[in-house]
N, C-alpha and C positions, 0 to 999 in steps of 0.2 A: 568467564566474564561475558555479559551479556552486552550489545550493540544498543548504542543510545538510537531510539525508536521515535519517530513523531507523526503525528495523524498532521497529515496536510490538506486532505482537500477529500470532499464525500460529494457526490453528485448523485440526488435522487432521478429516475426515472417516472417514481410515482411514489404515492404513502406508504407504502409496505414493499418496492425495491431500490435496492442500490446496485447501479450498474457501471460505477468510478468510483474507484477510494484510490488513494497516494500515500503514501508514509516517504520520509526522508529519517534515511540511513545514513549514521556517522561513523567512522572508524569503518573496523575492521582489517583484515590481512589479505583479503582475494572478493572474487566475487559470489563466490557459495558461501562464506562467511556471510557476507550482508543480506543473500539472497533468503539463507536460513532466518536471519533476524525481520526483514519484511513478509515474510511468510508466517513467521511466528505472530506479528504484529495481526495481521491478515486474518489469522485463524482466533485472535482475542474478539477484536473489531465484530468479526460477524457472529459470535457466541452474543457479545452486549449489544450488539441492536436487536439482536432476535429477542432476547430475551426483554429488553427496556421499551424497546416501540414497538416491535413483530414486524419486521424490517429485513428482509433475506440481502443477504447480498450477495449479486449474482454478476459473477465474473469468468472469464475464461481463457485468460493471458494475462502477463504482462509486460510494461516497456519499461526502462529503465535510463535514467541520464547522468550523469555528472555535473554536480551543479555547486554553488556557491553562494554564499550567505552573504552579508552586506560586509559581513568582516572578515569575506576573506576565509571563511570556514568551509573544506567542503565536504559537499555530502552525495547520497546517489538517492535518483528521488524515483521508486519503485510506484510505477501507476499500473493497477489493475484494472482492467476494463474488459469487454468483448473488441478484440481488434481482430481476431480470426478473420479473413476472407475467402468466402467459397470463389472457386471460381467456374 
């Protein structure tokens, strides 16, 4: 059974990249569970912008939260971005 999936949030850096996207993950049974189902979402997302606008999406982490809905539902809301820091 596959993990209910939602595109939440897409932040351009320019007209041809993305460098934030977020999906909110419902259910599941641990954290590789969801982690698989935001990755999955992950690897759709950036097949259709490439393909629909020529739009890369360029990421290189991600963070993760526990969050909740207005009623009470929760979810883990998996944001990709570049968070890496050199030091």
């Amino acid at each position: 059974m596959e993990l209910p999936v939602e595109l939440a949030t897409v932040q351009y850096s320019s007209h041809t990249q993305i460098t934030e996207i977020a999906f909110r993950v419902y259910g599941g049974k641990d954290h590789l569970e969801r982690l698989s189902a935001a990755n999955q979402a992950l690897e759709c997302y950036t097949d259709y912008f490439l393909e629909s606008e020529n739009t890369v999406v360029s990421v290189d982490s991600y963070e993760c939260q526990l969050q909740f809905t207005e009623s009470g539902t929760p979810f883990v809301l998996f944001t990709y971005g570049n968070f890496q820091q050199s030091f």
